[in-house]
C-alpha positions in Angstrom: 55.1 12.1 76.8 55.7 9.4 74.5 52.4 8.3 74.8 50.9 11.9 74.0 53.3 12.3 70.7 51.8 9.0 69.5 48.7 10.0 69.8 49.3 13.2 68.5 51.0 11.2 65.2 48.3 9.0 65.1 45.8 11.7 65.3 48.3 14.0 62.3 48.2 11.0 60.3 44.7 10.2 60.8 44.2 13.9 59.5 46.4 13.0 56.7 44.8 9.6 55.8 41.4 10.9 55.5 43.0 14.6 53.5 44.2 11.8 51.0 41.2 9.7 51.0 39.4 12.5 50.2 41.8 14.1 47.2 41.7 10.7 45.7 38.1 10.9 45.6 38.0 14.4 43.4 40.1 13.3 41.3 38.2 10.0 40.6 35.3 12.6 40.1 37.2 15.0 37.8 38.5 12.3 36.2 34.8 10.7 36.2 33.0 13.7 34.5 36.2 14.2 31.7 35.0 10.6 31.0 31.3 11.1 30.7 31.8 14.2 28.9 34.5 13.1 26.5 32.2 10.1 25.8 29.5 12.3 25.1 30.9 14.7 22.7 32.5 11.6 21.0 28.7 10.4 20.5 27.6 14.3 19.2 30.1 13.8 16.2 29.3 10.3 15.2 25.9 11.7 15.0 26.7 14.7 13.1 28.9 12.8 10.9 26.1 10.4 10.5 24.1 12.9 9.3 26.1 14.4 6.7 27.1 11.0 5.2 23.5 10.0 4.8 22.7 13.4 3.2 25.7 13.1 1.1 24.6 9.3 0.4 20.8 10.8 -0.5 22.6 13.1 -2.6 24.1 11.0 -4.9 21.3 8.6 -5.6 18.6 11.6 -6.0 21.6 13.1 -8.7 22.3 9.3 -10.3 18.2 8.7 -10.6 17.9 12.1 -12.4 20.9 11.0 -15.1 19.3 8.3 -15.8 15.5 10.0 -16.6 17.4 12.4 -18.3 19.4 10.0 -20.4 16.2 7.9 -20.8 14.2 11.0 -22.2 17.1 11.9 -24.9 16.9 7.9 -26.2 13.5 8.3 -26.3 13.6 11.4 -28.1 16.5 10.0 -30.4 14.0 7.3 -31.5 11.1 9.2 -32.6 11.8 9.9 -35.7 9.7 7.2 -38.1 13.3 6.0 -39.5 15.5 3.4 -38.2 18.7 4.4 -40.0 17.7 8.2 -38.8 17.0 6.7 -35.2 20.5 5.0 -35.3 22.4 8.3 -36.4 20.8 10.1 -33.2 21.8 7.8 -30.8 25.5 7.5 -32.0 25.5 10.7 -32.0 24.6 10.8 -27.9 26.5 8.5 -27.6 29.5 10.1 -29.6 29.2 13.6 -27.5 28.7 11.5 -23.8 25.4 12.5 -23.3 25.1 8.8 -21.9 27.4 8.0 -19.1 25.9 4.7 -18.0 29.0 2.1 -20.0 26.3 -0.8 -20.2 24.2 1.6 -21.6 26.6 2.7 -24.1 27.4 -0.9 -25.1 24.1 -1.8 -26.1 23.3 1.3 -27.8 26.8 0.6 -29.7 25.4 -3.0 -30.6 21.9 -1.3 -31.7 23.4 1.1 -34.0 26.3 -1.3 -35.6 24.3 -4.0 -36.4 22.5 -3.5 -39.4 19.8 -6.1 -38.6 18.5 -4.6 -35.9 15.5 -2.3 -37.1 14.1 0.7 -34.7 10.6 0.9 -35.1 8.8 4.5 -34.6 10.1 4.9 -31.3 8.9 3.8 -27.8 5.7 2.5 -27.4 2.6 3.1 -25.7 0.6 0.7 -23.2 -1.2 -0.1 -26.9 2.5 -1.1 -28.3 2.1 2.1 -30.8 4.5 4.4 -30.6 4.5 6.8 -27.2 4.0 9.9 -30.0 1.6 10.7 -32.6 0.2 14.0 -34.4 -3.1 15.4 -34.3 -4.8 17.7 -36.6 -6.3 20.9 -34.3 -9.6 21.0 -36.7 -12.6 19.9 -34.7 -14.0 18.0 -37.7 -10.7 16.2 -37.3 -10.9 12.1 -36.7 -7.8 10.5 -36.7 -4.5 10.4 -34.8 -0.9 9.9 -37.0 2.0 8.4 -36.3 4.5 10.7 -38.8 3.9 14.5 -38.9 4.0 13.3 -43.3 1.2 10.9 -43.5 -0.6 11.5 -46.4 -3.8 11.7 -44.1 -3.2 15.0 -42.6 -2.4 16.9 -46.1 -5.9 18.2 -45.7 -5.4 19.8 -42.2 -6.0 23.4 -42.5 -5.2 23.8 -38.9 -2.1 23.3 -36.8 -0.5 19.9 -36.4 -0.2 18.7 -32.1 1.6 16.1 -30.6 0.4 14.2 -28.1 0.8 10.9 -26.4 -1.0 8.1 -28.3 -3.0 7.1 -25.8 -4.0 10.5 -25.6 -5.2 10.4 -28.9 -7.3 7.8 -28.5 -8.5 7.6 -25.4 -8.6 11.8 -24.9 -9.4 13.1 -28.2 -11.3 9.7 -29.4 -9.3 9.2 -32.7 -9.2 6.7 -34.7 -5.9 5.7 -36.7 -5.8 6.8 -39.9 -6.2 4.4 -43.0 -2.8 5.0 -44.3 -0.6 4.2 -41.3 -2.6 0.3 -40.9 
């Protein structure tokens, strides 16, 4: 009989071995797949979050590029005037209300309008070096292109006065410039 109850406890705890054997195997599985799938949703929201930083990132630069064109058009603007001392009054002025945000910016346009030296000329220029701007008369007999809406050579325009780009003028409308503004 002892021989049979051994076997019988060898054969129970066979039973039992391979019962363990085999629960310790699902639960390397379970814990297998919580791996692989924790893992993978980890990897979804760097992703996502990779995403919206680089939007965010875009974002920024696309708003910071359009300050600055829209900064550069009001000193351009803020130039044109034919007068230096006029020129310097519209750039304290944006300067004064925070139209520009850019501090270097600021600094130099602060050094531009303190220093009394430091003449503006009719504005921007062209690829010519004229200024960007000049005025027009409408009248098809009309030859010549004007840097100031005043020059004495459009006191004879019967028609309306357009600005356009100095190029433009020339190139475009085939002006000349007028005698008075050599």
């Amino acid at each position: 009989m002892k021989k049979k109850e051994y076997w019988q406890k060898e054969i129970e705890l066979n039973i039992r071995e391979a019962d363990l054997t085999k629960r310790e195997q699902n639960l390397l599985n379970s814990q297998n797949k919580k791996s692989k799938f924790d893992s993978t949703i980890i990897v979804a929201i760097i992703a996502v979050a990779g995403t919206v930083l680089g939007y965010l990132i875009d974002s920024y630069n696309k708003s910071n590029q359009q300050q600055k064109e829209f900064e550069s058009t009001l000193i351009i603007n803020a130039i044109q005037t034919g007068n230096s001392d006029m020129s310097k009054n519209n750039l304290k002025f944006l300067v004064d209300v925070n139209l520009i945000s850019d501090k270097a910016q600021k600094l130099k346009l602060n050094e531009i309008i303190k220093n009394p030296k430091y003449k503006i000329s009719h504005g921007a220029t062209s690829s010519w070096g004229d200024p960007i701007y000049a005025y027009i008369c409408t009248d098809p007999a009309a030859t010549k292109y004007h840097f100031s809406r005043k020059c004495r050579g459009l006191t004879k325009c019967s028609t309306e006065l357009q600005k356009v780009l100095t190029d433009d003028a020339k190139d475009k409308y085939h002006r000349d410039l007028c005698g008075w503004e050599d």
